[in-house]
TORPA-4810 file (N, C-alpha, C, O; in nm, 3 decimals):
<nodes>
NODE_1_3.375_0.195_2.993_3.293_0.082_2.952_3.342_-0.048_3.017_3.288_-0.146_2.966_X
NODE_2_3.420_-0.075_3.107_3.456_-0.158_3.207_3.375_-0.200_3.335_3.400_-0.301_3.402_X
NODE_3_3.278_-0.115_3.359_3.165_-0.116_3.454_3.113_-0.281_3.369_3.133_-0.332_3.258_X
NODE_4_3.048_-0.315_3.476_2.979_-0.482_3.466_2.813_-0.455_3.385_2.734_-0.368_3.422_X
NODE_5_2.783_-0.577_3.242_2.701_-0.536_3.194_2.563_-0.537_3.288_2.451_-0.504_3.249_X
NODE_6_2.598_-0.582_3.415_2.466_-0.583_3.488_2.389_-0.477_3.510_2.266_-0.484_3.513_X
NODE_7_2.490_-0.316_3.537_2.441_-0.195_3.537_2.348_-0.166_3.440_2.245_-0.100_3.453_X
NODE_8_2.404_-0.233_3.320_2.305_-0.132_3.229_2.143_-0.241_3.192_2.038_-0.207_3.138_X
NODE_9_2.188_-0.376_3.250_2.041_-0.488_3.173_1.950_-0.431_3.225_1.962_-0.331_3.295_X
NODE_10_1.801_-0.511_3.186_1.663_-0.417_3.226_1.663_-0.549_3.305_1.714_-0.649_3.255_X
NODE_11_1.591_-0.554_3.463_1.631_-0.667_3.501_1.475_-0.744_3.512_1.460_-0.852_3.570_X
NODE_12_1.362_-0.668_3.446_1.248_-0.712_3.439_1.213_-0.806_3.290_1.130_-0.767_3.208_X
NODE_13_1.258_-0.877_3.281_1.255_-0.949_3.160_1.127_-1.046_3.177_1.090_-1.127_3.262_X
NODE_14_1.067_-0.982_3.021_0.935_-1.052_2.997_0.992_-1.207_2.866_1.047_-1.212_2.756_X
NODE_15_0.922_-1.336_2.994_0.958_-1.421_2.839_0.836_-1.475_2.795_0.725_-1.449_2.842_X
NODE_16_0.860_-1.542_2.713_0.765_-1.602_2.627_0.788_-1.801_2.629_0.907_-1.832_2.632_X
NODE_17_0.709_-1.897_2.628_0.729_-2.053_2.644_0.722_-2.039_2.512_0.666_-1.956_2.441_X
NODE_18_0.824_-2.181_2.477_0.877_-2.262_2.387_0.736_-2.295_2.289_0.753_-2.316_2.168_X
NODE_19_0.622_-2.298_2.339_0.457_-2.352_2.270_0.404_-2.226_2.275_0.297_-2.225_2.214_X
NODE_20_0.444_-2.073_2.341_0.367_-1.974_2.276_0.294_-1.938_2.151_0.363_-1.940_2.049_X
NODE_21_0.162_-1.903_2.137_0.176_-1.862_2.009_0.227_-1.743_1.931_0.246_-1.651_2.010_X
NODE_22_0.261_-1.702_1.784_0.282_-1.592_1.762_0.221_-1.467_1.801_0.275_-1.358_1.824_X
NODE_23_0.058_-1.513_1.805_-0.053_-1.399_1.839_0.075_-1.352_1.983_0.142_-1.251_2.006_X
NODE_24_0.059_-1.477_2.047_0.057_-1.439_2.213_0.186_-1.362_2.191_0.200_-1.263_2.263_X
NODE_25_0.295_-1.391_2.094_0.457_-1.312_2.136_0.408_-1.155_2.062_0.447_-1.045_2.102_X
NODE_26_0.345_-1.171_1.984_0.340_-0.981_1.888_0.231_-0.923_2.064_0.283_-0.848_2.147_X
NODE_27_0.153_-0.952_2.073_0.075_-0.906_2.198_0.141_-0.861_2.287_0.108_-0.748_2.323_X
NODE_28_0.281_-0.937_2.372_0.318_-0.917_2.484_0.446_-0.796_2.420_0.499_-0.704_2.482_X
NODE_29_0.469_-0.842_2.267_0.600_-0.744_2.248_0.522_-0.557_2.225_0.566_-0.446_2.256_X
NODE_30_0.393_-0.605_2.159_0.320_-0.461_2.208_0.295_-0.408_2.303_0.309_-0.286_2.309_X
NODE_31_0.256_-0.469_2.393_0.155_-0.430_2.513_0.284_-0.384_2.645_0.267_-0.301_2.734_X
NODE_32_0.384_-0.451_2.624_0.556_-0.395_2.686_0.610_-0.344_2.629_0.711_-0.298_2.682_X
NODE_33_0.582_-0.306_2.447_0.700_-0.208_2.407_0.828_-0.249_2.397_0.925_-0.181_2.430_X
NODE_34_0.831_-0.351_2.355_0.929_-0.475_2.333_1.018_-0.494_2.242_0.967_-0.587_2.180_X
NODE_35_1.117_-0.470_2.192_1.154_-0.507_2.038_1.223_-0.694_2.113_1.302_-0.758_2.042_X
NODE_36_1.198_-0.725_2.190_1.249_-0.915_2.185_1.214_-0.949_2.320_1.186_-0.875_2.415_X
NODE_37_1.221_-1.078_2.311_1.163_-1.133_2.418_1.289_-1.295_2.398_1.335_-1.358_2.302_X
NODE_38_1.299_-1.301_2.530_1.417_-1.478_2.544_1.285_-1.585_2.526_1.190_-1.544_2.594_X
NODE_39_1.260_-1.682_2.470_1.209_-1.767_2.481_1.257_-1.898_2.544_1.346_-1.962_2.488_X
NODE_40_1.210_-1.932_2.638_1.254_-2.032_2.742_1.176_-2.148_2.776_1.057_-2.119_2.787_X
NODE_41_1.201_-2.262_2.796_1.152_-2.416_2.802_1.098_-2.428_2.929_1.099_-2.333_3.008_X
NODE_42_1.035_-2.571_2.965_0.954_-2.585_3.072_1.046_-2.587_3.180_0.991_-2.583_3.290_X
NODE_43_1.188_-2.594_3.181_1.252_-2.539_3.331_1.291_-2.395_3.337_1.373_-2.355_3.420_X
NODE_44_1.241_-2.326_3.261_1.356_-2.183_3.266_1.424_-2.149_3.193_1.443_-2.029_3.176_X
NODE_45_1.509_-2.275_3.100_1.662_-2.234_3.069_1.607_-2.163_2.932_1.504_-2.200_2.876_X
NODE_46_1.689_-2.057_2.889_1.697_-2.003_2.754_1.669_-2.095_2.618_1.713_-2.206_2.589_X
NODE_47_1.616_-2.044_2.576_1.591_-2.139_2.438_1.659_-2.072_2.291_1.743_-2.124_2.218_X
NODE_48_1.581_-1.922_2.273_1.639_-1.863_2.214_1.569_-1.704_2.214_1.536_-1.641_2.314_X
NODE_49_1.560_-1.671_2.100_1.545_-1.529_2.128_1.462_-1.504_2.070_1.502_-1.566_1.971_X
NODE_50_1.325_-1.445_2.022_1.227_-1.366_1.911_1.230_-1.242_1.955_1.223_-1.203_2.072_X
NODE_51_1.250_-1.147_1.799_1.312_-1.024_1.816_1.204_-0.991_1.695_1.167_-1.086_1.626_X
NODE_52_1.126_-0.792_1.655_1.071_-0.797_1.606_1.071_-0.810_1.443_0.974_-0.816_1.367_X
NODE_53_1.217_-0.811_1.411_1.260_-0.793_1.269_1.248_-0.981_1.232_1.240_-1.033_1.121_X
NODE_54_1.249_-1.052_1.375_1.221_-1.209_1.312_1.093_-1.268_1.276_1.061_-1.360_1.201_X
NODE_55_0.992_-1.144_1.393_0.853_-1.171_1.332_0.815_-1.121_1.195_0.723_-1.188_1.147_X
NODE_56_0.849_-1.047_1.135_0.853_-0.952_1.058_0.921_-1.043_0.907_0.856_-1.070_0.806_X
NODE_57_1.004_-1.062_0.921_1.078_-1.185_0.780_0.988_-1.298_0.835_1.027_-1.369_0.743_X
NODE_58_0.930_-1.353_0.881_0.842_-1.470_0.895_0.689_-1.447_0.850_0.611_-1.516_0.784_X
NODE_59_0.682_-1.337_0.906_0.475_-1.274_0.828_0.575_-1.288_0.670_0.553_-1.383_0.595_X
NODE_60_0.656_-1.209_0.645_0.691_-1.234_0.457_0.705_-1.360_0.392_0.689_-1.386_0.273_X
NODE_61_0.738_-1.433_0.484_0.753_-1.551_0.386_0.629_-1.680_0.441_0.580_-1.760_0.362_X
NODE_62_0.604_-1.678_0.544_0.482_-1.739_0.526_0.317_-1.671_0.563_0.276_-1.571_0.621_X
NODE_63_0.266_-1.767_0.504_0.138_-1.670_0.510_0.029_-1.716_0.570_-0.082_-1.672_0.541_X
NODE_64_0.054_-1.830_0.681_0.008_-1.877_0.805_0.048_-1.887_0.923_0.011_-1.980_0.996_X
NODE_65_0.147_-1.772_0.969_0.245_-1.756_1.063_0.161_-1.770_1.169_0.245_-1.827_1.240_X
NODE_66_0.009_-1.763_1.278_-0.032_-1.773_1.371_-0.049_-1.945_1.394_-0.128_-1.982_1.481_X
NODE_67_0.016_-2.033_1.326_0.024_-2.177_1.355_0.147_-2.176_1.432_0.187_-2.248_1.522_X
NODE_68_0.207_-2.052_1.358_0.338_-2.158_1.422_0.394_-2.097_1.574_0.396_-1.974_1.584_X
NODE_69_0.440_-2.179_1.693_0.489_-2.178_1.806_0.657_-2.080_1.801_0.734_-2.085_1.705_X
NODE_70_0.682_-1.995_1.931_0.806_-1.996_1.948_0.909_-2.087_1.869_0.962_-2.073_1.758_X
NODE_71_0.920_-2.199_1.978_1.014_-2.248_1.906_1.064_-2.254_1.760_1.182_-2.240_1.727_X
NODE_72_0.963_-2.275_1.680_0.973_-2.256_1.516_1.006_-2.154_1.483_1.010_-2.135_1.362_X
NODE_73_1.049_-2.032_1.580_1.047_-1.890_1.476_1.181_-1.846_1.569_1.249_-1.775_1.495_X
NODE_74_1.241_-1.855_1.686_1.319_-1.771_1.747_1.473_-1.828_1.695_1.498_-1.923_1.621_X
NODE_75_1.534_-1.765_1.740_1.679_-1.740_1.691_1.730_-1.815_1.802_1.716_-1.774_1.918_X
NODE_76_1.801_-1.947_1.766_1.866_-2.035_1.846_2.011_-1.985_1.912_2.056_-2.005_2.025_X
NODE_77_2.075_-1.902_1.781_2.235_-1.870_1.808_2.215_-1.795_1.914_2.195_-1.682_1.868_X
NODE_78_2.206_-1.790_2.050_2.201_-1.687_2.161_2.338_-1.656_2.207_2.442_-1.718_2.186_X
NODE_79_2.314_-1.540_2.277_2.469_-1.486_2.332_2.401_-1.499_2.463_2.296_-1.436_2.476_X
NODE_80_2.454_-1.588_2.586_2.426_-1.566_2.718_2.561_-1.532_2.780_2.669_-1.584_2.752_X
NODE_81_2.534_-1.422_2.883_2.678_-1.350_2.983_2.673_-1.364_3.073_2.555_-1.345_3.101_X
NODE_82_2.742_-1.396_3.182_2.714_-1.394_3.282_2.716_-1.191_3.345_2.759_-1.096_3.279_X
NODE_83_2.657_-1.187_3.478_2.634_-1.026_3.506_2.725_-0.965_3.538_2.702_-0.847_3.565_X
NODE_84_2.909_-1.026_3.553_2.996_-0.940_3.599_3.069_-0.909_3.495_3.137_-0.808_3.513_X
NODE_85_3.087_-0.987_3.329_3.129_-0.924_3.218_3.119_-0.779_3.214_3.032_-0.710_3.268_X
NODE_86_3.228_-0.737_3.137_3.237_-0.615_3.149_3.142_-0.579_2.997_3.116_-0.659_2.907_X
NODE_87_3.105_-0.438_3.006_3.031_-0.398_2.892_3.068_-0.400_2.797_2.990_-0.400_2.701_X
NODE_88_3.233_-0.401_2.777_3.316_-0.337_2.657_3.320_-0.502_2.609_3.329_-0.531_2.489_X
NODE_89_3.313_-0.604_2.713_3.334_-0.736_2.628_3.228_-0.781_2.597_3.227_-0.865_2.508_X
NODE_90_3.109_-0.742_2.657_2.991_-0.815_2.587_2.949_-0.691_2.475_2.829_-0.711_2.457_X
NODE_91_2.982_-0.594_2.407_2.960_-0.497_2.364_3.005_-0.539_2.210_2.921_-0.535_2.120_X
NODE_92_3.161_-0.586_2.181_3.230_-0.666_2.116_3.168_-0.792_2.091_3.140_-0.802_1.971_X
NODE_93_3.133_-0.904_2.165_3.043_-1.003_2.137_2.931_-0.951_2.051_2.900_-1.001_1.944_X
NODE_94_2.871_-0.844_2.107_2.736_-0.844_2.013_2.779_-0.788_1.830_2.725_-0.825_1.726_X
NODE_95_2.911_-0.678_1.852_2.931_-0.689_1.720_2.973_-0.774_1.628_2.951_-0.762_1.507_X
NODE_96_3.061_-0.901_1.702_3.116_-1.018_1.656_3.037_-1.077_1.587_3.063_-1.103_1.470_X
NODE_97_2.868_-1.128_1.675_2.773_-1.166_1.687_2.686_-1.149_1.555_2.655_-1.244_1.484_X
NODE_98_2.644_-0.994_1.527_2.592_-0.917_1.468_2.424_-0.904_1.551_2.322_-0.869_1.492_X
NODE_99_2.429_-0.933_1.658_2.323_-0.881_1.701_2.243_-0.780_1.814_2.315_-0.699_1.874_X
NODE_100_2.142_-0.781_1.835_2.125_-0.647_1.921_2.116_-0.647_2.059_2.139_-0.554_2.136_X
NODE_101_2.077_-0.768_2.082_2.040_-0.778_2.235_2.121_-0.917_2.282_2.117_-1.008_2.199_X
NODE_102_2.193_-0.944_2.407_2.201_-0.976_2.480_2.208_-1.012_2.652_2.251_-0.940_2.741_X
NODE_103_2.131_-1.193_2.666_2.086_-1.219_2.784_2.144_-1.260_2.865_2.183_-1.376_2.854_X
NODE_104_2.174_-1.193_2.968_2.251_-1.205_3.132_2.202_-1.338_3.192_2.082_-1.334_3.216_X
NODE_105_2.260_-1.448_3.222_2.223_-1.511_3.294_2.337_-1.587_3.394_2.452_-1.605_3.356_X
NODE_106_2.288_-1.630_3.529_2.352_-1.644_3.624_2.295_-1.767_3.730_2.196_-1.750_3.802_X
NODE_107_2.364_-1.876_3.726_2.309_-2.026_3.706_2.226_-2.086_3.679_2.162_-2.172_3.739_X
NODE_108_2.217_-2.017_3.528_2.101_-2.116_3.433_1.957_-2.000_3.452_1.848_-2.013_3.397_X
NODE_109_1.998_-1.895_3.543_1.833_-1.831_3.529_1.906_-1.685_3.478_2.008_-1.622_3.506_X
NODE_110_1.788_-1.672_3.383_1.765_-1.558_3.340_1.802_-1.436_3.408_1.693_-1.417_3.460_X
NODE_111_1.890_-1.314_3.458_1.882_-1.181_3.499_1.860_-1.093_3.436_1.804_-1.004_3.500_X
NODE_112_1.876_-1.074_3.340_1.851_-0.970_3.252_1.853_-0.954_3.086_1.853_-1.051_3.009_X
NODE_113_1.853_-0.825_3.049_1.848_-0.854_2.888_1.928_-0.677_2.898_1.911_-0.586_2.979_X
NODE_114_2.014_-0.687_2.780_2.102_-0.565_2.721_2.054_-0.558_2.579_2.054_-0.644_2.491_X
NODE_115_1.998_-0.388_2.580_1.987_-0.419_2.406_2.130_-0.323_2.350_2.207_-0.286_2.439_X
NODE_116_2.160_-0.289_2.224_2.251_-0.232_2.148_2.256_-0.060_2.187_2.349_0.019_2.205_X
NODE_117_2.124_-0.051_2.191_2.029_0.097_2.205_2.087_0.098_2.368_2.087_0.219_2.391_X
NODE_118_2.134_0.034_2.486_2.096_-0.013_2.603_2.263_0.086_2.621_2.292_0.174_2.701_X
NODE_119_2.357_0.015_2.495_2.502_0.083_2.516_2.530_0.166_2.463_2.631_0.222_2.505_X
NODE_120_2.463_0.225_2.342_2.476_0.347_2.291_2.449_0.484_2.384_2.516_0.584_2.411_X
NODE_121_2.308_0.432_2.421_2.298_0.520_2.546_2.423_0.573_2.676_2.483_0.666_2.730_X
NODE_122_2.398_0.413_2.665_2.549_0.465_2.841_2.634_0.511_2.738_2.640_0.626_2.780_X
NODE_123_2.712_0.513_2.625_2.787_0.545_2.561_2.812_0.733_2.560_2.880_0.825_2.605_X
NODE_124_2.719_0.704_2.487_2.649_0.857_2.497_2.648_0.962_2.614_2.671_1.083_2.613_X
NODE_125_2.607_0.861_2.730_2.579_0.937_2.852_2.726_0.975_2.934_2.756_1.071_3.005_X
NODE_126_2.807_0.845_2.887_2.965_0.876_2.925_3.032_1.014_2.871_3.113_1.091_2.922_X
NODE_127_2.968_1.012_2.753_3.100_1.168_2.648_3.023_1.260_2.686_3.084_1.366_2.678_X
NODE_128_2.908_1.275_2.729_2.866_1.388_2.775_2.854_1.460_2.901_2.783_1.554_2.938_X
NODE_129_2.983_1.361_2.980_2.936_1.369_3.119_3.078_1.458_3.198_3.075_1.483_3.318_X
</nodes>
C-alpha cells in the first residue's frame, strides 16, 4: 500500500458549480453512477464535496431541497492530496477523517477522486495475488 494514490484515483472526475442545482447534482450523480461529486467555484478550485448520503439527510430535513444550490449542501471539510502520497497515508487520513472519498489535486486543479470502495478493492486485490 506504498504505491502512490494516483494508481488507484478515477482520473475522469465529474464536477458540479458552486450555483448547481440539486435537480442538476442527483441527475449527473445518476446518469454517472456516482456516489459524489467535488463541487468547485468559478476558477476550478475545490469547494467541497456532495456525496449521496448528504443529499439524502438534506431531502429529510428539508422539504424544499430543489431551491437550494451546491454550495448550501456540500461538505466543506475536504481532504485534498496531492498524486504522489502514498495510499497507506491517504488511506489513514480518510479514517482519521471519517470519510469516503478523497480528491487528488495537483496545483490547485483537480486530478482525481479515491473512494474507500477504490482501497478496499486494491486491498483485496493485493491478498489475493
Amino acid at each position: 500500500m506504498n504505491k502512490p494514490i494516483s494508481s488507484l484515483m478515477e482520473k475522469h472526475v465529474t464536477t458540479v458549480d458552486v450555483d448547481d442545482t440539486i435537480d442538476r447534482i442527483e441527475e449527473l450523480l445518476d446518469s454517472h453512477k456516482l456516489s459524489c461529486v467535488p463541487v468547485v467555484d468559478s476558477k476550478g478550485n475545490c469547494f467541497g464535496v456532495i456525496s449521496s448520503p448528504d443529499i439524502v439527510h438534506f431531502h429529510a430535513i428539508h422539504k424544499n431541497l430543489r431551491t437550494k444550490r451546491a454550495w448550501e449542501l456540500c461538505t466543506h471539510k475536504i481532504i485534498e492530496v496531492s498524486p504522489d502520497i502514498a495510499v497507506k497515508e491517504a488511506s489513514e487520513l480518510m479514517v482519521k477523517n471519517k470519510i469516503h472519498h478523497i480528491v487528488i489535486v495537483d496545483n490547485g486543479i483537480i486530478r482525481g477522486i479515491v473512494s474507500s470502495v477504490d482501497i478496499v478493492e486494491e486491498y483485496l486485490l493485493k491478498q489475493n495475488a
